[in-house]
C-alpha positions in Angstrom: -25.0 24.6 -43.8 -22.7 26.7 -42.0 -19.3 26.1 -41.0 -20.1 27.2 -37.5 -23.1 25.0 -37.5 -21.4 21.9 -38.5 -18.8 22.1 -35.7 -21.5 22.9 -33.2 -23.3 19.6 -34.1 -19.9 17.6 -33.9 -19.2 19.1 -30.6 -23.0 17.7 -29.6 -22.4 14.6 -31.2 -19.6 13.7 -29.0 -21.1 15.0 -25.9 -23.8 12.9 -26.6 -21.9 10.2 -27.9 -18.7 10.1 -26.9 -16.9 10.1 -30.6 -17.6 11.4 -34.2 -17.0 9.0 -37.0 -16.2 10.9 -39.8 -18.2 8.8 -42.7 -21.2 8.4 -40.9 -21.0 12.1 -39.6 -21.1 13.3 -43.1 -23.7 10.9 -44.3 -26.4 11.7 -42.1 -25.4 15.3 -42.7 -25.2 14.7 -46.6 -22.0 16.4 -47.0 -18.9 15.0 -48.1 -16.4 13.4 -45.6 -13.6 15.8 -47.1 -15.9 18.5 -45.6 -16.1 17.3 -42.0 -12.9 16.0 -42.1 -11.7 19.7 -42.2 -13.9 20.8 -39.9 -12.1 18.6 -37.3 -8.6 19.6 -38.3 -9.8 22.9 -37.5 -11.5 21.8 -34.0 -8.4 19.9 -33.3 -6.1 23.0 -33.6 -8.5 25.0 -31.5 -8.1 22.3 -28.9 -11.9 21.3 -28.9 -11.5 17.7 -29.8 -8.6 15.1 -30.4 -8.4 13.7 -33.7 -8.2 10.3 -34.0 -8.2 7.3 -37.0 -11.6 7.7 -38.6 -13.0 10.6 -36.1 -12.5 12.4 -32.9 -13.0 11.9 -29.5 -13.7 14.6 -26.6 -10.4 16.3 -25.9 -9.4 16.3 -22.4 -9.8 19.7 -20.3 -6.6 18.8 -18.0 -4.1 20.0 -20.2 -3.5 23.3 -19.0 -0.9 24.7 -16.7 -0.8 24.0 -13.3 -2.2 27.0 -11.9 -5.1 26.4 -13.7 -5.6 22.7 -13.2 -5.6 23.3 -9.5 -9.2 24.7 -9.8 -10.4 22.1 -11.7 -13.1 19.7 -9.7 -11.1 20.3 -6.4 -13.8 18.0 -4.8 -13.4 15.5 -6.8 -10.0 15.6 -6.6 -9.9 15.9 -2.5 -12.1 12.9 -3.2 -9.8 11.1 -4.9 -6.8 11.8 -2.9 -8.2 10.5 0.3 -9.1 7.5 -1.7 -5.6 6.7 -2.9 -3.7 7.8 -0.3 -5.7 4.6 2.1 -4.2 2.6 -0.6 -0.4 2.9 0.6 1.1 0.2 2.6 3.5 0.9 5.2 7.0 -0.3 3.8 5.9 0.3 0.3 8.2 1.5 -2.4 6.0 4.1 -4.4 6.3 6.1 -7.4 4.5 9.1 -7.3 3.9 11.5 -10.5 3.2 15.2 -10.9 0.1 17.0 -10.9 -3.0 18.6 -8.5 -4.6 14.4 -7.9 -1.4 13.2 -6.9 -0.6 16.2 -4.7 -4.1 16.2 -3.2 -2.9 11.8 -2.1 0.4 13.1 -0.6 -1.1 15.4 1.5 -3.5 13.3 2.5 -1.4 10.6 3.8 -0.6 9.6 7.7 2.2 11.6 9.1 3.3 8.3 11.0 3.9 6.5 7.6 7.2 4.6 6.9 7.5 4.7 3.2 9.5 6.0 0.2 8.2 8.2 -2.2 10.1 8.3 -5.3 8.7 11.4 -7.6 10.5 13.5 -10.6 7.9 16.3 -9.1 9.7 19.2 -6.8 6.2 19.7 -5.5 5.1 16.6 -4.5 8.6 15.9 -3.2 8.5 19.8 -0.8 5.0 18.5 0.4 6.3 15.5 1.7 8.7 17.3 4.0 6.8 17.5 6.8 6.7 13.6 7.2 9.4 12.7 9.1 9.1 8.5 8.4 8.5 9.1 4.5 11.3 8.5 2.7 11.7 10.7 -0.6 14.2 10.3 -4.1 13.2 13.5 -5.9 14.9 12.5 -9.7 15.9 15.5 -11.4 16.1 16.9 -14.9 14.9 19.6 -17.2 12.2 21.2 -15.4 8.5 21.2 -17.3 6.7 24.2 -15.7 3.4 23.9 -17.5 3.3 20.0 -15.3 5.7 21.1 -12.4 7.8 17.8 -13.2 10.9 16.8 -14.7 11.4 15.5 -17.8 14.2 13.9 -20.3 17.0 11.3 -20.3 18.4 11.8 -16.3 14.7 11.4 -15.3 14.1 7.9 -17.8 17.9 7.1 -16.0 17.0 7.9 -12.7 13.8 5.5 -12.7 16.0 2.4 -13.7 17.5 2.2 -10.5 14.1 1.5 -8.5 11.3 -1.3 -8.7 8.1 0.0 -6.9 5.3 -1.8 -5.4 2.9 1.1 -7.0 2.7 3.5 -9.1 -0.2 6.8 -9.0 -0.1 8.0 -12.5 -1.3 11.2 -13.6 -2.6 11.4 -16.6 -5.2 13.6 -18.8 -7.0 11.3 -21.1 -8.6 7.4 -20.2 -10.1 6.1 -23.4 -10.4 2.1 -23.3 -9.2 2.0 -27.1 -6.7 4.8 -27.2 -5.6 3.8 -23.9 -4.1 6.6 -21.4 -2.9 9.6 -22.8 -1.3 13.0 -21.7 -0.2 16.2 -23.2 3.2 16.7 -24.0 5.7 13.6 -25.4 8.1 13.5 -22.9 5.7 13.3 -19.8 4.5 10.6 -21.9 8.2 8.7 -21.9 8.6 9.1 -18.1 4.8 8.0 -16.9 5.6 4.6 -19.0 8.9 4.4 -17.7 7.5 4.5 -14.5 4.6 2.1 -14.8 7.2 -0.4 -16.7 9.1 -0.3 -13.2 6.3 -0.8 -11.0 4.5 -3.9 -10.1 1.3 -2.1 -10.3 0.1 0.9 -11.7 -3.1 3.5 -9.5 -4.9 5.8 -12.3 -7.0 8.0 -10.5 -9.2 10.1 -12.8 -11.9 13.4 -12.4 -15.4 11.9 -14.5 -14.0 14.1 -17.3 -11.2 13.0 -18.1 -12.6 9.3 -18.9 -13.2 8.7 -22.8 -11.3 11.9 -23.5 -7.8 11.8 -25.3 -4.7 14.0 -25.8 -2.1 14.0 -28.2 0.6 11.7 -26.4 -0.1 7.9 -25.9 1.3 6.2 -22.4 0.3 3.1 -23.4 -2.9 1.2 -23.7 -5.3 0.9 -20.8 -4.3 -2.4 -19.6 -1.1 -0.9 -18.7 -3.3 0.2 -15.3 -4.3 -2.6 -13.0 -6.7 -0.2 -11.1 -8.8 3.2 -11.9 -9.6 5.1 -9.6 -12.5 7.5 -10.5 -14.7 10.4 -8.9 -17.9 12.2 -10.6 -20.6 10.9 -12.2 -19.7 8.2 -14.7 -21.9 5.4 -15.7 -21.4 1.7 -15.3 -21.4 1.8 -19.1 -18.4 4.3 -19.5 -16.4 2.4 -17.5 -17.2 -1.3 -18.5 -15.0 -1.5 -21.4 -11.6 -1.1 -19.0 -13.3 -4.0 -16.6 -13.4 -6.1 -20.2 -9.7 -4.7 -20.9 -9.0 -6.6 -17.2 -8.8 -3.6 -15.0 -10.0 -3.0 -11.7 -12.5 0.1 -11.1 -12.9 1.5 -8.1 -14.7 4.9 -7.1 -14.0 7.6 -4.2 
């Protein structure tokens, strides 16, 4: 069989079903788990699946830039937004992370509201400038420009000095046994910095991004009291994060 025929039945296997286990892949295929082992080391630095113990899992599409993100499922997304932003309370103390989902709830939230935002995102911070009653703690450090957010030591310093009723995580991967993931190590530092200083954690999610994975752990998916999810996903997709004891709700 050849190489290019293998991967294209691994990448059908985990549309279909979600992971590849590596022994059982190569049995039915009759080929030696060495051999398909490879073949996802090499799918893996191609960016077409995430590796993981024993097998791979779907990789997630959100890691790109932010230029390009901000076409990806901008329904869904609007969807979301609307969604999350009826969940803020007036008086709240909310944490508010980087990326196109999070953006989309800021600008959808009342101009009349009295809150505080706290964000290490210049973007989601400048969008907030045109309401007056919302007040905003941008935390700077070294600028990421493929997320738009700050990153580092003054950011992981900064969030010490707040406790938030909520925080809306960002994040590229929901897997209910990796648990949330994202692409780069130090966004992963500051999103579970965050959610460690927040009484509750928001994830809200595009359908593709749940049982994918990236690289980076945030923690595991109990770490979320409530997902927040858009698209078509199945009851069956997301039962195992009701089991882990966390709340689903849909735009």
């Amino acid at each position: 069989m050849l190489t290019q025929q293998r991967k294209a039945m691994i990448l059908s296997a985990l549309k279909r079903d979600g992971q590849v286990v590596a022994k059982d892949f190569a049995t039915s295929l009759g080929l030696s788990e060495d051999t398909i082992r490879r073949d996802l080391r090499e799918m893996a630095a191609d960016r077409l699946l995430q590796r993981v113990h024993g097998g791979a899992l779907p990789a997630s599409p959100a890691v790109a830039d932010l230029a390009v993100k901000a076409a990806q499922s901008p329904d869904a997304k609007r969807a979301l937004g609307l969604a999350a932003a009826r969940m803020i309370r007036p008086g709240q103390l909310i944490f508010v992370d980087g990326g196109t989902t999070c953006l989309a709830m800021v600008q959808a939230l009342p101009r009349d509201l009295r809150a505080m935002v706290v964000t290490h995102s210049p973007v989601i911070a400048a969008a907030l400038i045109d309401h007056p009653a919302v007040e905003v703690a941008l935390i700077g450090g070294r600028l990421f420009k493929h997320s738009g957010v700050c990153v580092g030591a003054q950011v992981l310093d900064g969030i010490r000095r707040f406790q938030a009723d909520l925080y809306v995580m960002g994040v590229t991967g929901v897997h209910a046994g990796v648990g949330l993931t994202t692409g780069d190590m130090e966004e992963a530092d500051v999103k579970r910095a965050f959610a460690n200083a927040a009484a509750e954690t928001l994830v809200p999610v595009t359908f593709e991004k749940i049982g994918a994975a990236s690289p980076h752990i945030i923690g595991p998916a109990s770490l979320m009291q409530t997902l927040l999810v858009a698209g078509e996903v199945g009851e069956g997709g997301l039962a195992p994060f009701q089991t882990a004891g966390v709340s689903i709700l849909r735009a």
